[in-house]
C-alpha positions in Angstrom: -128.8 -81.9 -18.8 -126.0 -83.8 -17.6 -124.1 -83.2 -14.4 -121.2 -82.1 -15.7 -122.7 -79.4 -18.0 -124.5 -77.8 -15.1 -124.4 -74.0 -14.6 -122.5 -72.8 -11.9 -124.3 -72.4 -8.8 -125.9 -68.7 -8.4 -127.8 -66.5 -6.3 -131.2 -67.1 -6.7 -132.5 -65.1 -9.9 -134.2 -61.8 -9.5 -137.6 -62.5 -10.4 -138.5 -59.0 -11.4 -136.3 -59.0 -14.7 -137.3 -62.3 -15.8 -140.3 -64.4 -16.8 -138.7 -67.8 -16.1 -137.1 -69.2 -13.4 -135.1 -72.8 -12.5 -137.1 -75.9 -11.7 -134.7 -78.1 -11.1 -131.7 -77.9 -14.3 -135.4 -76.9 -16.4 -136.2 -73.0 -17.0 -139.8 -72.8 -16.5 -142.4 -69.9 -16.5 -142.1 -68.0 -13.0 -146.1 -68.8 -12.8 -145.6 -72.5 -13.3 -142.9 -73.4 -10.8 -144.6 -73.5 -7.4 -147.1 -75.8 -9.3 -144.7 -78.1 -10.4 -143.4 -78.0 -7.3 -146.6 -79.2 -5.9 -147.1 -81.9 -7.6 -143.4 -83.1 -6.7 -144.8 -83.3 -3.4 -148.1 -84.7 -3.9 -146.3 -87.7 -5.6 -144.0 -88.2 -2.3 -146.2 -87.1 0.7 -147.1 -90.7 1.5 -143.1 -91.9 1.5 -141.9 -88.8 2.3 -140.3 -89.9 5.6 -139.1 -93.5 4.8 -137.1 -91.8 2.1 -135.8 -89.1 4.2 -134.2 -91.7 6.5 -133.1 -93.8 3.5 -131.4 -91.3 1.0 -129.9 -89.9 4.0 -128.9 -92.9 5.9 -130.8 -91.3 8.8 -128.6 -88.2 9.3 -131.3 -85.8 8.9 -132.4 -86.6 12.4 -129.1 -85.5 13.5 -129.1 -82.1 11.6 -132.2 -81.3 12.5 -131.3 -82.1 16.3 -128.5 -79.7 15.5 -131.2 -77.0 14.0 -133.3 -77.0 17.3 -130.3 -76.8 19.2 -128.4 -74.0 17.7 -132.5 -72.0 17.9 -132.2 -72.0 21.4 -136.0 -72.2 21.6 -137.3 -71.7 25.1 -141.0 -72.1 26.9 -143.0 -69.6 26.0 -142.1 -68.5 22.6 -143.3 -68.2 19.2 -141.8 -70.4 16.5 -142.8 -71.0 13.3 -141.6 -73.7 11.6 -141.8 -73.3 7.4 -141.8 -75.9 5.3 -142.7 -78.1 7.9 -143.6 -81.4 6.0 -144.2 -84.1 8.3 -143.5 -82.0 11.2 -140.3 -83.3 12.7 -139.1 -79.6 13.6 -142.6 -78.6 14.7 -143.0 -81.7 16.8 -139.5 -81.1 19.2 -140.2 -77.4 19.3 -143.8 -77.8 20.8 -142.1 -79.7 23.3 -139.7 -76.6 24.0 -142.0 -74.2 24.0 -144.4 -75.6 26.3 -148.3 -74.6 27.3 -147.4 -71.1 27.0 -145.6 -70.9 24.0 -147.4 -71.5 20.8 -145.8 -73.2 17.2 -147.2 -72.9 13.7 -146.6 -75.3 11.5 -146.7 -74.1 7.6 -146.5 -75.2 4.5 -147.6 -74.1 1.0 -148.6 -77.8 0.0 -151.5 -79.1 1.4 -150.9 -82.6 1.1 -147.9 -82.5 3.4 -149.5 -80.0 5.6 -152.1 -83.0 6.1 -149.6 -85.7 6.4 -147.7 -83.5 9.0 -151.0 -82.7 11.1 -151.5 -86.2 11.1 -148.3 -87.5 12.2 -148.4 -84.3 15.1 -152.1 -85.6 16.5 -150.8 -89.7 16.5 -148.0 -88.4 18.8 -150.7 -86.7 21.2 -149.3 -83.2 19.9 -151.8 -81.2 20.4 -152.9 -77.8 21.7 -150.0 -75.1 21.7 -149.8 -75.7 17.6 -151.6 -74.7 14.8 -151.4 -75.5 10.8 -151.2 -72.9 8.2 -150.8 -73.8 4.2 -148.7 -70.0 3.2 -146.5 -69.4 0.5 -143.1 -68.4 2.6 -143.2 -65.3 0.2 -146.3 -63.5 1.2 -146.4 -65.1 5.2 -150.3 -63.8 6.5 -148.4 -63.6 9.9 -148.4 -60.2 12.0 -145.2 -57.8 11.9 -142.7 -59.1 14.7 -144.8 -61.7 15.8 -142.2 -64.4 16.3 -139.1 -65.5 18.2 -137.8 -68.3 16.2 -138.7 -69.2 12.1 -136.9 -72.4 10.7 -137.2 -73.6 7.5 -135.8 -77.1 6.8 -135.1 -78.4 3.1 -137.3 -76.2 1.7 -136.0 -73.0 0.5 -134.5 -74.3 -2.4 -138.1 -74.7 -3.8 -139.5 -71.2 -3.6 -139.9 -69.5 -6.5 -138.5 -66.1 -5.0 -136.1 -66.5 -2.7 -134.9 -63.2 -1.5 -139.0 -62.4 -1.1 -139.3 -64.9 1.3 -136.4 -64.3 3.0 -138.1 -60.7 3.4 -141.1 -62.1 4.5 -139.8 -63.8 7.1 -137.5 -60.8 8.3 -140.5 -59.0 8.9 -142.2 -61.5 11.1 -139.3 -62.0 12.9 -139.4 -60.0 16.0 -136.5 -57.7 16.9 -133.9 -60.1 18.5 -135.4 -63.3 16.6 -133.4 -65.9 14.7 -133.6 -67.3 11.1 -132.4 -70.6 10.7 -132.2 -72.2 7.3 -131.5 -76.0 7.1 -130.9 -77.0 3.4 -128.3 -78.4 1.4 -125.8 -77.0 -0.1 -122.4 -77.6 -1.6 -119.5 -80.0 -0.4 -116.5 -78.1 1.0 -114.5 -81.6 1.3 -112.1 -82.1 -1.7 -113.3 -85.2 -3.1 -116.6 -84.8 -2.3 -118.2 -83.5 -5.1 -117.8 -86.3 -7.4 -118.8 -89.0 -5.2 -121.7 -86.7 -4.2 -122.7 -86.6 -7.6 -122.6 -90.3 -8.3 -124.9 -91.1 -5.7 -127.5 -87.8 -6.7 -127.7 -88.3 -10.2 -127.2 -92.3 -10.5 -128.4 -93.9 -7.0 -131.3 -91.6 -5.6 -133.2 -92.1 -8.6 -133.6 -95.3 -8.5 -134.0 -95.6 -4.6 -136.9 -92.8 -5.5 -138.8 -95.5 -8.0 -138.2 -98.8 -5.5 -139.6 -96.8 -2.8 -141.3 -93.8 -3.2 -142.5 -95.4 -7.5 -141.3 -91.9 -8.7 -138.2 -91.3 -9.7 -138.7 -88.1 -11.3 -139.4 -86.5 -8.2 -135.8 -87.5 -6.9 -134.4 -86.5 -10.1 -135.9 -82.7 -9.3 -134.4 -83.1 -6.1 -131.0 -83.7 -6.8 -131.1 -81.0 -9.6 -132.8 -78.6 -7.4 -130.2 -78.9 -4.5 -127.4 -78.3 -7.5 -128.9 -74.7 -8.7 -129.5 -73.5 -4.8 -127.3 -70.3 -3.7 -124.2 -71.9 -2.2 -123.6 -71.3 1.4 -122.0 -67.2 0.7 -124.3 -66.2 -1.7 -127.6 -67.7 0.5 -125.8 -65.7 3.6 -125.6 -62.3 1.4 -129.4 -63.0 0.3 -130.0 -63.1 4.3 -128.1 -60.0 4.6 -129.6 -58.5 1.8 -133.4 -59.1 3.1 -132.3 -57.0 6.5 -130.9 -59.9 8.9 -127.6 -59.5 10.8 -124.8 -61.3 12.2 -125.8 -64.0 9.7 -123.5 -67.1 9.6 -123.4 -70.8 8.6 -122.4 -74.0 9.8 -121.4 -77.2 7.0 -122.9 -80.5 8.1 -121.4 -83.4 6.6 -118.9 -81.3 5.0 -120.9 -79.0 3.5 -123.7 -81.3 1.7 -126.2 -79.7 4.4 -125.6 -76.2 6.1 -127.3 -74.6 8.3 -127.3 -71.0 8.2 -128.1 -68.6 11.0 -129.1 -64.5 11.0 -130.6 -62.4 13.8 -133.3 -59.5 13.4 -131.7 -56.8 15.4 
């Protein structure tokens, strides 16, 4: 599909009344998505990082600074950190959280579960976290267990969205914070076109010179363009029983990071 004979943005789709569901600008069988989806990840476990930093210049550091700043993450706590990849979240909040706190790192492929675990125990992180391959829609975590859950580019790739948003309100304990890194859509005029230069022309082909997939970075620029925009992602919050849910646009609205309390 070309860009410019996308469909408009949407809510994620209500799983229940269909059999497919998007994978990327593709409608696939509901059954086959997360596997696809795994073996986009397989492919880019290795390279994940060094094309984090390229396609984003390095700003991702800076919004996921933001992230642990706006948790407000203290020693002692519970925080579990979804999606967690190669642990960048998981690695500054065992810091926060301290000998008496305790973080799980999770993530539902195993590959860059592994990759993460191994980055964690290089840095000497050790001790006060544990790793846990879930599927964010069925979490295997108590009822109110913990204080803090982030999830960080990764939401846009589960199958059900508002069922994981569910499962991690009930997890949550009462007083807890969501926080939802991911991108989302450019509220800059002007921004959307260049954006789309540079998702559909350029990261392709800095996915095959560095990563030697391209594919992979063609799913994710497709995959970022049929996420919930940033009010219909804060009405799914709403909807899965979080309050005082809000959102702030990094880099004009290419990232946001959107906020919700259990009360």
């Amino acid at each position: 599909m070309n860009p410019s004979e996308k469909p408009p943005v949407a809510a994620a789709p209500e799983l229940s009344r269909s059999t497919t569901t998007h994978f990327g600008f593709e409608r696939v069988p509901v059954a086959e998505k997360a596997r696809k989806v795994a073996r986009v990840f397989d492919s880019v476990a290795s390279k994940y990082d060094v094309m984090n930093d390229v396609m984003s210049f390095g700003v991702h550091r800076l919004w996921k600074r933001f992230a642990i700043e706006v948790s407000g993450v203290r020693a002692g706590q519970r925080v579990l950190d979804l999606a967690s990849g190669t642990g960048d979240l998981a690695a500054e909040f065992s810091r926060k959280v301290g000998n008496t706190g305790e973080v799980v790192a999770s993530d539902i492929n195993a590959s860059m579960l592994n990759t993460g675990r191994g980055r964690l125990m290089d840095k000497g992180i050790v001790g006060n976290v544990r790793y846990v391959q879930a599927n964010a829609e069925q979490l295997p975590f108590p009822d109110n267990y913990f204080d803090c859950i982030t999830i960080a580019f990764g939401l846009r790739n589960v199958t059900d969205k508002d069922a994981a948003l569910r499962s991690m309100c009930r997890v949550l304990r009462p007083g807890g914070k969501l926080l939802v890194l991911e991108f989302s859509q450019p509220a800059v005029p002007g921004l959307k076109s260049v954006y789309d230069v540079y998702s559909f022309k350029l990261l392709p082909v800095m996915g095959k010179v560095i990563a030697g997939d391209a594919d992979s970075y063609r799913y994710l620029a497709e995959s970022i363009r049929m996420h919930p925009d940033q009010e219909a992602l804060q009405k799914m919050m709403e909807r899965a029983g979080l309050e005082r849910c809000s959102y702030f646009n990094l880099a004009g609205g290419i990232v946001a990071l959107h906020r919700g309390y259990k009360l």
